[in-house]
C-alpha positions as CSV (number, residue, x, y, z in Angstrom):
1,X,-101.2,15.6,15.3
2,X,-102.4,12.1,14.2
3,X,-100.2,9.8,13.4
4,X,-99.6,8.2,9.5
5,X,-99.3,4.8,9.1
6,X,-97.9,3.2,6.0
7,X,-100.7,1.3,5.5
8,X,-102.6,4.6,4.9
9,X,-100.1,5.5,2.3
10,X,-100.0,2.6,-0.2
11,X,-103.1,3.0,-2.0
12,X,-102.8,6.8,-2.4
13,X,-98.9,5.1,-3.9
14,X,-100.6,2.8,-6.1
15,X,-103.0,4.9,-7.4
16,X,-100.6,7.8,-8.3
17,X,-98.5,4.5,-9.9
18,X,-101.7,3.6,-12.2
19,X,-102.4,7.5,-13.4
20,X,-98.1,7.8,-14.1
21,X,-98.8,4.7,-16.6
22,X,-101.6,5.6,-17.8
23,X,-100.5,9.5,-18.9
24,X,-96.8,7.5,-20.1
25,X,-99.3,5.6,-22.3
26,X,-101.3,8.3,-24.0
27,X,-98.2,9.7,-25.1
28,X,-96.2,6.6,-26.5
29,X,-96.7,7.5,-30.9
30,X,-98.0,4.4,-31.9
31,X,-100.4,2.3,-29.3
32,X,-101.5,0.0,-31.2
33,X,-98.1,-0.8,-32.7
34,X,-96.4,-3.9,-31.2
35,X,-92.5,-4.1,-31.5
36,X,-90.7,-5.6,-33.8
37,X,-86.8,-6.8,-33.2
38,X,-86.6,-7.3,-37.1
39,X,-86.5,-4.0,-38.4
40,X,-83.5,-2.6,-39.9
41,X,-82.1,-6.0,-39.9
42,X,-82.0,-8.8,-42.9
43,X,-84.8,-11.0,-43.4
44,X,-84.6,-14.3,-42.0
45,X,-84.4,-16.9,-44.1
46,X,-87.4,-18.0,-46.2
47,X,-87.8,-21.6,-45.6
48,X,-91.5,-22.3,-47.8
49,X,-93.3,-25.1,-49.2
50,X,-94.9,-25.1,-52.6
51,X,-98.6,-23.8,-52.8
52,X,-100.1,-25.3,-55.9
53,X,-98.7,-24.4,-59.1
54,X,-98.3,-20.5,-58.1
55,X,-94.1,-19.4,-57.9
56,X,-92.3,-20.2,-54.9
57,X,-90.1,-16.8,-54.2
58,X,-86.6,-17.7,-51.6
59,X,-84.1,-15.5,-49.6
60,X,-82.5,-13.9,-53.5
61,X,-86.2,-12.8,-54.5
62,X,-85.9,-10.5,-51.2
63,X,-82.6,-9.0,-52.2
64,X,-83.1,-8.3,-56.2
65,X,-83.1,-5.2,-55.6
66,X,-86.9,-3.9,-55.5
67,X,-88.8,-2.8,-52.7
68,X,-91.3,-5.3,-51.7
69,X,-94.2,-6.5,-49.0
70,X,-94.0,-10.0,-47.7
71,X,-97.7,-10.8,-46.2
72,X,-98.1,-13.6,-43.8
73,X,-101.9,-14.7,-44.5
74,X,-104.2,-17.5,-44.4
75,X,-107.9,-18.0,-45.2
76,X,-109.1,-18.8,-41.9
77,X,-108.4,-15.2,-40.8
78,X,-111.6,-12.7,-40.9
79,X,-108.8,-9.4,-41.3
80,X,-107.0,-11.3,-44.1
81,X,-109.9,-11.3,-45.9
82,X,-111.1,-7.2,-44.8
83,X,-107.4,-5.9,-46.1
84,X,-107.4,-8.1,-49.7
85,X,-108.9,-5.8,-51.6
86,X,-106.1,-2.9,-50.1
87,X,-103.6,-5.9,-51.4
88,X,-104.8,-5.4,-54.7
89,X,-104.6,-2.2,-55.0
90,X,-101.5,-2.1,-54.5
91,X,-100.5,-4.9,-56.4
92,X,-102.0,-3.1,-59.2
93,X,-99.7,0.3,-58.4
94,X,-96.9,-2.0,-58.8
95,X,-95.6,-2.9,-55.6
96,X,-94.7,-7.0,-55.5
97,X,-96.1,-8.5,-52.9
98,X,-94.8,-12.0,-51.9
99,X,-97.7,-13.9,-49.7
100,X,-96.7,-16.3,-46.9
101,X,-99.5,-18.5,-46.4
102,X,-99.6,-19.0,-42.5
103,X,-100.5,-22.7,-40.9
104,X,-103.2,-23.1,-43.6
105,X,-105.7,-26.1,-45.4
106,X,-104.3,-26.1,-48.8
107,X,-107.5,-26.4,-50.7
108,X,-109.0,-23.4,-48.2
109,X,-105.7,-21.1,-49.1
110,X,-106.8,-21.7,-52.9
111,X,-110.5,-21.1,-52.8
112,X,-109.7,-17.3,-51.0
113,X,-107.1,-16.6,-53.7
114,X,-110.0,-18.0,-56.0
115,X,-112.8,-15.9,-54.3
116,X,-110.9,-13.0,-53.9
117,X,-108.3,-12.9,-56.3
118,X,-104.7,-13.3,-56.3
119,X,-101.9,-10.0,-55.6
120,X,-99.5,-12.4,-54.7
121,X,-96.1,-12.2,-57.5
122,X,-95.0,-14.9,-55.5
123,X,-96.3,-17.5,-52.7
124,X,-95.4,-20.0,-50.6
125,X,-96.9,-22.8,-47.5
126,X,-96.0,-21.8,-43.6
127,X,-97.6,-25.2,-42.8
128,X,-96.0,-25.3,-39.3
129,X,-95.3,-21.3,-38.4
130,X,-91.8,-21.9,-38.1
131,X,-90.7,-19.1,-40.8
132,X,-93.4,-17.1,-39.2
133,X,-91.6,-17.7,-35.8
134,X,-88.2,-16.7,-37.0
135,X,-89.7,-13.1,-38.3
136,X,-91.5,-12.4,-35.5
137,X,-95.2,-13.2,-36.7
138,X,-97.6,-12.5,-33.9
139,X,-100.5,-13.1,-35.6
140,X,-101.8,-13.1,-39.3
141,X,-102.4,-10.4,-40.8
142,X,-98.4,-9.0,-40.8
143,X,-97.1,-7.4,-43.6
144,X,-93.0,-6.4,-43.9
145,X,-91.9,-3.9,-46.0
146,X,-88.3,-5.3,-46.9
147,X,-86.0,-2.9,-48.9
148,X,-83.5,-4.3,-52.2
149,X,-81.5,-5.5,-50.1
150,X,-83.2,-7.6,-48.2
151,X,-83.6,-5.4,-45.1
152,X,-87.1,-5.5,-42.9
153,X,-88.0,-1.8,-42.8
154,X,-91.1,-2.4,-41.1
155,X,-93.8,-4.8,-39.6
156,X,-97.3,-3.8,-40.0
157,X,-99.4,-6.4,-37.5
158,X,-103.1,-6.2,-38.5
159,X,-105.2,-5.6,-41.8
160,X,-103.9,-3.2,-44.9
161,X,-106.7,-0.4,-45.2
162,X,-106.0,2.6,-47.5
163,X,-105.5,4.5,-44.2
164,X,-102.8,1.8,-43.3
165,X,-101.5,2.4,-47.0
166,X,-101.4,6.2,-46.4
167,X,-100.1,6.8,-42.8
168,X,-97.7,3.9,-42.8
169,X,-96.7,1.6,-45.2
170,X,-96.2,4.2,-48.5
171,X,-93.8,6.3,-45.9
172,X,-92.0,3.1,-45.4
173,X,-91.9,2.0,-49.0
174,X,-91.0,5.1,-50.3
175,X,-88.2,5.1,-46.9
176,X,-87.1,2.0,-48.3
177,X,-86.7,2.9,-52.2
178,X,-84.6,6.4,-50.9
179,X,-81.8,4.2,-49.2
């Protein structure tokens, strides 16, 4: 009988290593999801600058007692512009939407509100990231579903699309208005 050498093992090891990953993956619910350490805690502080002459919401805007999305956005960003028109929508359904513009041109920022049209009840500047940073913000577009009192129940990362609206964030809003 020939002998087996380690050697002759490993791949056969890593191989079986790669497939045990791969099946682990195709089963997690959500693989596009990323994490988020934020939900089912407060929101961070909101720390904003002014944009333009539109209102400025703070940290008591997230905790009056309404369910509300906070969007981080910016007019640089090609799926900011792809989910605006799922913004409006539900804007116009009633849910407040509070728009973080996210390490933004001023004058850029207004011309998409301008262009596209403005869901926003509330918006402030992100000039530097550093409120985006203390949420979590990967990337823009993220939108937060924060309950009345100020608790994140959950970070979308990527565009709004009605099948966004469906599958995810109306289960988390209406999550949010039962508690």
């Amino acid at each position: 009988m020939a002998k087996v050498s380690p050697l002759m093992i490993l791949p056969v090891a890593v191989f079986a290593s790669f497939v045990g990953l791969a099946v682990v993956g195709m089963y997690r619910d959500d693989p596009d999801s990323l994490p988020s350490a934020r939900e089912g805690q407060q929101a961070p502080p909101v720390v904003l600058t002014q944009f333009a002459d539109k209102p400025l919401f703070d940290d008591a805007t997230l905790r009056d007692g309404d369910v509300k999305l906070v969007n981080y956005w910016a007019s640089w960003c090609a799926p900011c512009r792809v989910e605006h028109p799922s913004l409006s929508a539900l804007a116009e359904a009633g849910i407040k939407i509070y728009g973080v513009n996210y390490k933004d041109q001023l004058q850029n920022a207004e011309g998409f509100l301008k262009e596209l049209g403005d869901p926003y009840a509330a918006i402030g500047r992100d000039e530097q990231g550093r409120m985006a940073l203390d949420w979590g913000v990967y990337g823009v577009p993220e939108t937060y579903v924060v309950d009345g009192e100020g608790k994140i129940i959950l970070r979308f990362a990527g565009p709004v699309t009605q099948r966004v609206i469906e599958s995810t964030l109306g289960p988390a809003i209406e999550k949010a208005r039962s508690q």
